[in-house]
C-alpha positions as CSV (number, residue, x, y, z in Angstrom):
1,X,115.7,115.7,115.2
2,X,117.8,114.9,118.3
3,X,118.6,118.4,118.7
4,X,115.4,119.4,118.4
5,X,114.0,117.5,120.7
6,X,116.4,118.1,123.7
7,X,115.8,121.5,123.0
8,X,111.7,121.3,123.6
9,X,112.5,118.7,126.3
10,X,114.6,121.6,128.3
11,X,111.4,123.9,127.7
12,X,108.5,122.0,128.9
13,X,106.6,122.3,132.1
14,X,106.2,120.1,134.7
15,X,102.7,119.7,134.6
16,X,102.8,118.5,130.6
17,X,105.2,115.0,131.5
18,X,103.7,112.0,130.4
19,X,103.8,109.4,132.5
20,X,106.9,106.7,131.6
21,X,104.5,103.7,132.1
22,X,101.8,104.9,130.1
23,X,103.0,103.3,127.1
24,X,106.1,101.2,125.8
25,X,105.1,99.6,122.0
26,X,103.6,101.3,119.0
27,X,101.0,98.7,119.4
28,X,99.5,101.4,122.5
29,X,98.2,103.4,119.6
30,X,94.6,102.4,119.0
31,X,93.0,100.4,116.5
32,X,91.1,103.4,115.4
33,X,93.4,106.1,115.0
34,X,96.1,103.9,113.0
35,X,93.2,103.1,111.1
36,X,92.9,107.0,110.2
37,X,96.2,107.5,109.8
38,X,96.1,104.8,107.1
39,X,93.2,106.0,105.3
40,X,93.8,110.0,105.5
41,X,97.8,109.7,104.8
42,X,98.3,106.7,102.6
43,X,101.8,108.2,101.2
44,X,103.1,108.2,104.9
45,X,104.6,106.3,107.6
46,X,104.1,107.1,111.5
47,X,108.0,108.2,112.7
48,X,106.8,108.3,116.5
49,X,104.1,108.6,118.6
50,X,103.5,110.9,121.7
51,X,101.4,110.2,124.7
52,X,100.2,113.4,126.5
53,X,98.9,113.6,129.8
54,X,97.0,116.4,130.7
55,X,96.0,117.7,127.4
56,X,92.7,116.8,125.4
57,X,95.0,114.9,123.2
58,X,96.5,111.5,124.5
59,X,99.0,111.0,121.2
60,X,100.4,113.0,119.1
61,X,101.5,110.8,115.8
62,X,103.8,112.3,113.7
63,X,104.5,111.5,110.1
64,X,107.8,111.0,108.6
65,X,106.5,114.3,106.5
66,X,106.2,115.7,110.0
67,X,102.5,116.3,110.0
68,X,101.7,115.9,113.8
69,X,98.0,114.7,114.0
70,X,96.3,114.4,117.7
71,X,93.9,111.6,118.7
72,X,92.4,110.8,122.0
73,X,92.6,107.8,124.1
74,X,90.5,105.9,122.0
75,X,91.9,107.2,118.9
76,X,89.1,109.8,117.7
77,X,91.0,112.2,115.6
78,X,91.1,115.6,116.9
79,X,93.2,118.0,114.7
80,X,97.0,119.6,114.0
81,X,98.6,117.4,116.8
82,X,101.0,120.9,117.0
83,X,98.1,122.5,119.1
84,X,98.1,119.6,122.0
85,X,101.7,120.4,123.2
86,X,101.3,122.8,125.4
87,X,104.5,124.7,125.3
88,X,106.5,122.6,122.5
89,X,106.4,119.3,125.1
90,X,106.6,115.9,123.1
91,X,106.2,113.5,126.2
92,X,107.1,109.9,125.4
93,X,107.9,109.2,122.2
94,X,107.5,105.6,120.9
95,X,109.8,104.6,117.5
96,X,109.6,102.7,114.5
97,X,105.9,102.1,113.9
98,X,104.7,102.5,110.0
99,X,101.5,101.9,108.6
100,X,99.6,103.3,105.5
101,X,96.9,102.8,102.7
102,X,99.3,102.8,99.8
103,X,102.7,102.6,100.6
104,X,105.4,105.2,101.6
105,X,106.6,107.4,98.5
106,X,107.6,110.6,100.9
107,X,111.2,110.1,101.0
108,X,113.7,111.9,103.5
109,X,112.7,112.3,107.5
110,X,113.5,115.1,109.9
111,X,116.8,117.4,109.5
112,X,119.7,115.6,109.8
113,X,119.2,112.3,108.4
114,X,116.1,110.7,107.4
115,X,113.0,109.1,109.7
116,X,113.2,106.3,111.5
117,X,114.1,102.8,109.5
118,X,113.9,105.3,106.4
119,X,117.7,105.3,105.6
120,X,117.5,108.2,103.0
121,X,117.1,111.3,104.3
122,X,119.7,113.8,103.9
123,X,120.9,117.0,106.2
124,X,119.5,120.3,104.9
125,X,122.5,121.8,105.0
126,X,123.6,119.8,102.4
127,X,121.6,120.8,99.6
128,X,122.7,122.1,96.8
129,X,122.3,126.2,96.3
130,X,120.2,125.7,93.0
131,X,117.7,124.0,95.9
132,X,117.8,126.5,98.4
133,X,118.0,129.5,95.8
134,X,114.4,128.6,94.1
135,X,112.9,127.8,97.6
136,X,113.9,130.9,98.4
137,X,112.7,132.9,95.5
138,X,109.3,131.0,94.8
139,X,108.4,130.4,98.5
140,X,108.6,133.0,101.1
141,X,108.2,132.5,104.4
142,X,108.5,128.8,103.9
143,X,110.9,126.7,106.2
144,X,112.9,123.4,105.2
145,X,111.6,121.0,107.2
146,X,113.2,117.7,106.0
147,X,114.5,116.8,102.7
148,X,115.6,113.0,101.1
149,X,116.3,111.2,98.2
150,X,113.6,108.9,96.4
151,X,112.9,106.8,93.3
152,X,110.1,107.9,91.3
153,X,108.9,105.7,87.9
154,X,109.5,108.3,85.8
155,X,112.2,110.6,86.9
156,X,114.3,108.3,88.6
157,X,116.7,109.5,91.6
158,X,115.6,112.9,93.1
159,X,115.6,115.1,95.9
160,X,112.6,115.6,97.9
161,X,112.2,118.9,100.4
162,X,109.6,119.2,102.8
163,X,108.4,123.0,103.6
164,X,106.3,124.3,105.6
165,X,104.7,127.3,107.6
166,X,103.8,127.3,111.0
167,X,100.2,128.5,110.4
168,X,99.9,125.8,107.8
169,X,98.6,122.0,108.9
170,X,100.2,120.1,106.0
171,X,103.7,121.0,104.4
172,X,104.7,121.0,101.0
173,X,106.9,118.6,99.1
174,X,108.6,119.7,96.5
175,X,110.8,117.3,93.7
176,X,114.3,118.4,92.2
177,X,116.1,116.1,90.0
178,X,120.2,115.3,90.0
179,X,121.1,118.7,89.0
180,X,118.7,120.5,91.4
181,X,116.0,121.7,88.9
182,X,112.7,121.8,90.1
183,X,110.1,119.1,88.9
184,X,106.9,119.4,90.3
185,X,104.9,120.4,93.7
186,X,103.4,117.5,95.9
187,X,100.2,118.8,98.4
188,X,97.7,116.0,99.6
189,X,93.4,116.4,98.1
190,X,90.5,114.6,99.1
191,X,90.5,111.5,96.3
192,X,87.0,113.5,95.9
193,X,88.5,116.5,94.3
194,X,90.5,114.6,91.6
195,X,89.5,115.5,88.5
196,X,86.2,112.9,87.0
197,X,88.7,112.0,84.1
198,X,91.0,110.5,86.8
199,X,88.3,108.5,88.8
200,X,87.4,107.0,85.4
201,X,90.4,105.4,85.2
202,X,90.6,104.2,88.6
203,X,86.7,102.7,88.6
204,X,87.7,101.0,85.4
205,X,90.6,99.6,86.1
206,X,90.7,98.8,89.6
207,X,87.6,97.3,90.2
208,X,87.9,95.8,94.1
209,X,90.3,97.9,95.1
210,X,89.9,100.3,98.2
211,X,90.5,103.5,97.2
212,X,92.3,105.5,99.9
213,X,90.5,109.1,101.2
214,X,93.3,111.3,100.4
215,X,95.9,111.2,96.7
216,X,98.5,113.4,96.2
217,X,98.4,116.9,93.4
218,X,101.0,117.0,91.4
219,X,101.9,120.6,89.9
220,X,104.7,120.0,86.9
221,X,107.0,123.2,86.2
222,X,104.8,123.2,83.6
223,X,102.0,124.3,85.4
224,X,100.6,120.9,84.2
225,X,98.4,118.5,86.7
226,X,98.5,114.9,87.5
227,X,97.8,112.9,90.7
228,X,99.1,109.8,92.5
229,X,96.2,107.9,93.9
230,X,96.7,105.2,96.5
231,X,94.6,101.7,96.4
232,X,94.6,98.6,98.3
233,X,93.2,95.4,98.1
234,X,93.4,92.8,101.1
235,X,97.7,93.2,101.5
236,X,98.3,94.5,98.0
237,X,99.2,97.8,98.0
238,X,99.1,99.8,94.7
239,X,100.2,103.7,94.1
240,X,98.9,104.8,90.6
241,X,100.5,108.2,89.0
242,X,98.1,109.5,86.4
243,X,97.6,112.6,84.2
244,X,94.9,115.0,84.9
245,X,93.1,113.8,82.1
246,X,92.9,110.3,82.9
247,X,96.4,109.1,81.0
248,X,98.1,106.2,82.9
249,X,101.9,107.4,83.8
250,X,102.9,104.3,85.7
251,X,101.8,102.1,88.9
252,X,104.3,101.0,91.5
């Protein structure tokens, strides 16, 4: 990420530089758009924030699945914050902030080593071939983005690889286990678009709860479905992995 960022830094006009007072805490981002960010990416945690000066935008958050979202100054949410750069510039980039609906399952961070306070992200370059073959054969034109281990309550340890296109908003995640065989395909839905089966479960059982916008679409090897819906109630946070026919896999 380091590298890639002096990199954009060396490229960037004069007329994008943000100014170096305009903000020094992740508390500069408003109420509003961490709000969003909350809601909309509930699996996620913010790995910086940008502030933009002459651009539409004022920050550009992005995700520690590096999803860039843009907001204005008063945090109305304006798109892919990859369109606001004008020329690849980042401006000023604010660390460590993290916030979400239902808790941070997206393991791994940028190339190299994992985002900020994340502590297990891996470098690309050390996957293993069985990884990079099947990318390679089952997604073309795809790019590693980021890749990291995680604990899941079923499969225990894997590997998680982001990929992504650069015509395409939200990458994909994609779950190996030890040996590098491929588990299942992770995109974000609207929580409308589950499945009814799936939204029976969750009215019946979490009664109370706040049921964030988007949940996660699980596609097994298998070609089988299921979905990981983020809740919350007050502090509690609660992540609920669940068959596409409404049978409970586990919570966390």
């Amino acid at each position: 990420m380091l590298v890639t960022t002096a990199l954009i830094m060396a490229s960037c006009s004069k007329k994008d530089q943000t100014d170096p007072a305009s903000s020094t805490t992740t508390a500069s981002l408003p109420t509003k758009a961490a709000s969003y960010v909350a809601t909309n990416y509930p699996d996620a945690s913010i790995d910086y924030i940008l502030v933009l000066t002459n651009s539409t935008a004022k920050y550009v958050v992005t995700l520690n699945t590096t999803e860039e979202l843009a907001f204005t100054s008063i945090g109305d949410y304006l798109g892919d914050g990859r369109q606001f750069h004008d020329g690849g510039h980042h401006g000023d980039t604010i660390f460590g902030d993290s916030t979400g609906c239902g808790g941070g399952h997206h393991g791994g961070g940028h190339h190299g080593g994992g985002h900020h306070g994340g502590g297990h992200g891996i470098p690309v370059d050390s996957l293993s071939t069985a990884i990079t073959g099947y990318i390679t054969a089952n997604f073309a034109g795809y790019t590693i983005m980021h890749a990291g281990y995680d604990s899941l309550c079923v499969e225990g340890l894997v590997t998680e690889v982001m990929i992504g296109k650069r015509d395409s908003v939200h990458p994909l995640k994609l779950v190996f286990n030890g040996a590098g065989t491929f588990l299942f395909q992770a995109s974000r839905v609207m929580y409308a678009d589950v499945t009814q089966a799936v939204k029976n479960y969750i009215t019946a059982n979490y009664a109370g709860y706040e049921v964030c916008n988007r949940a996660e679409k699980l596609t097994l090897a298998d070609n089988s479905l299921q979905y990981i819906i983020y809740l919350r109630q007050d502090r509690l946070h609660v992540s609920v992995r669940i068959t596409a026919d409404g049978t409970l896999i586990c919570t966390r």
